[in-house]
N, C-alpha and C positions, 0 to 999 in steps of 0.2 A: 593271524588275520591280515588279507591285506585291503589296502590301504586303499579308496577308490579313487580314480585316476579325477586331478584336476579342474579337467576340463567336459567331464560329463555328469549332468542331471542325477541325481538321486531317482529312483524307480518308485514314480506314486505306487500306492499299498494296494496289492493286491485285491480285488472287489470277493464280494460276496458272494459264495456258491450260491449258485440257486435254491430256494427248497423243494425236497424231493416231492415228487410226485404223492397225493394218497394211495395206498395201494387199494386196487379194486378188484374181485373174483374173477378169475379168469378160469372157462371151463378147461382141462386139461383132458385134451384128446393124443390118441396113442398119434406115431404118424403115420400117418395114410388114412388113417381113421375118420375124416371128415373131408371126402375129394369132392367139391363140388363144382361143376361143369355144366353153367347152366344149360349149352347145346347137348350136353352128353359128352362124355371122354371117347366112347367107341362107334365113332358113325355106324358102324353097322348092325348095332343094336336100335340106335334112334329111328335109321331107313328103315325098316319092318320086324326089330325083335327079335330075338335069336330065335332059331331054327329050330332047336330042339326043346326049347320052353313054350308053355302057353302063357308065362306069364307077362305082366312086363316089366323092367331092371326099374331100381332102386332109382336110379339117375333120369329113366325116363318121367317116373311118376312124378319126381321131383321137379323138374325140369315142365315139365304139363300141366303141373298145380302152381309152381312158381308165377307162371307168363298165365295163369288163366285159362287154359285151354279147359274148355267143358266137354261132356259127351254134345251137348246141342252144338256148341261150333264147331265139333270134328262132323257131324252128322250134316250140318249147313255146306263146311267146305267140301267135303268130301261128294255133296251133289252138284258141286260145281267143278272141283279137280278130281273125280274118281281116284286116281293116283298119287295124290297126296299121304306123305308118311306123315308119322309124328313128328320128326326135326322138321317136317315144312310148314308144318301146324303150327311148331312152337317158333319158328321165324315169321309168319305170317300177323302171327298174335301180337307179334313184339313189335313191329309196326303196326300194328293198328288196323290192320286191315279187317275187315269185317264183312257180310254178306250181303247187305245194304251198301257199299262201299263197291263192290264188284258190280251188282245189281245199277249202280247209278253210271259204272264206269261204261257197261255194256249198251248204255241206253244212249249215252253221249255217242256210240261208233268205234268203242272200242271193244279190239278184239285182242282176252287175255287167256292163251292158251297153257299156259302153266300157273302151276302155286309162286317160283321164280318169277315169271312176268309181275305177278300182284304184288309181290314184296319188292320188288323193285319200282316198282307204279308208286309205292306208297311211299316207301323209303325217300323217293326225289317228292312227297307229296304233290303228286299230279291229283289233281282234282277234278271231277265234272268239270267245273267251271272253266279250267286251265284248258279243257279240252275245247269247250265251246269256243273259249278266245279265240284260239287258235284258230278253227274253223271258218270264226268270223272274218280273222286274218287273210283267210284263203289258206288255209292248211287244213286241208281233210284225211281223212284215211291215214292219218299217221300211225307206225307201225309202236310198240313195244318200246322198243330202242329209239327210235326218234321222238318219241315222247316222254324219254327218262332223258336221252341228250338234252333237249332244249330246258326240258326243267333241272336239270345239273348247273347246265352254264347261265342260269337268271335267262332265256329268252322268254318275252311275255307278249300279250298283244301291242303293247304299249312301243316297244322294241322296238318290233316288224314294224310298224307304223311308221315312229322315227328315222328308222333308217331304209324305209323304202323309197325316200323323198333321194338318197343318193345313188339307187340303182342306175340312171340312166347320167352319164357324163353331159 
């Protein structure tokens, strides 16, 4: 044995392992066996199903019942976006977006020519009211994109107000 040097400290005693966890059931899936994707793993199953089935994949159901999507809200969007897949269903749903929701957007002067426009409207939560501010602001007829811009970067009525006072030097 040797000998400890000196001039250094003894090594306080080791602490106490932790105690182990209880163990709890864990289901045991083979792998691959449980791939869950809630958009879907094959976009081109999602965009309209495959081509030689009527039916529709494991992933989509799941994915449609997951986020909600009903036959009444596919039958709602769909007489509003004809062109509307199931992946825009189940992005649309996941925002919040809802038929009431388009209905109040159209009424405020807004024109939403895609399922993308509305998921993006909703996403920056642009609202009726966001819209009217604005308008009140002196900003009418804003587009899509000009109206997910200004509600990305916080611009509010409140803003344009504020900072209208420094437009003229």
């Amino acid at each position: 044995m040797i000998a400890p040097h000196p001039m250094l400290a003894p090594m306080p005693p080791m602490p106490t392992p932790p105690t182990p966890p209880t163990p709890v059931a864990i289901a045991d899936f083979a792998p691959g066996a449980f791939d869950f994707d809630l958009l879907g793993g094959d976009d081109d199953e999602l965009a309209g199903g495959k081509p030689d089935s009527d039916k529709l994949s494991v992933d989509e159901l799941v994915s449609l019942r997951v986020m909600g999507v009903t036959p009444e809200y596919v039958r709602d969007i769909r007489a509003v976006f004809p062109e509307a897949t199931l992946r825009s269903m189940v992005s649309l749903r996941s925002v919040g977006v809802t038929p009431e929701y388009l209905r109040d957007l159209k009424a405020a002067g807004v024109t939403i020519k895609t399922a993308r426009d509305a998921t993006s409207l909703r996403s920056m939560n642009v609202t009726p009211q966001f819209v009217k501010q604005l308008a009140d602001a002196g900003y009418n007829n804003l587009s899509v994109k000009e109206l997910v811009r200004l509600a990305a970067a916080g611009v509010d009525a409140d803003f344009i107000r504020d900072m209208a006072k420094y437009r003229k030097k």
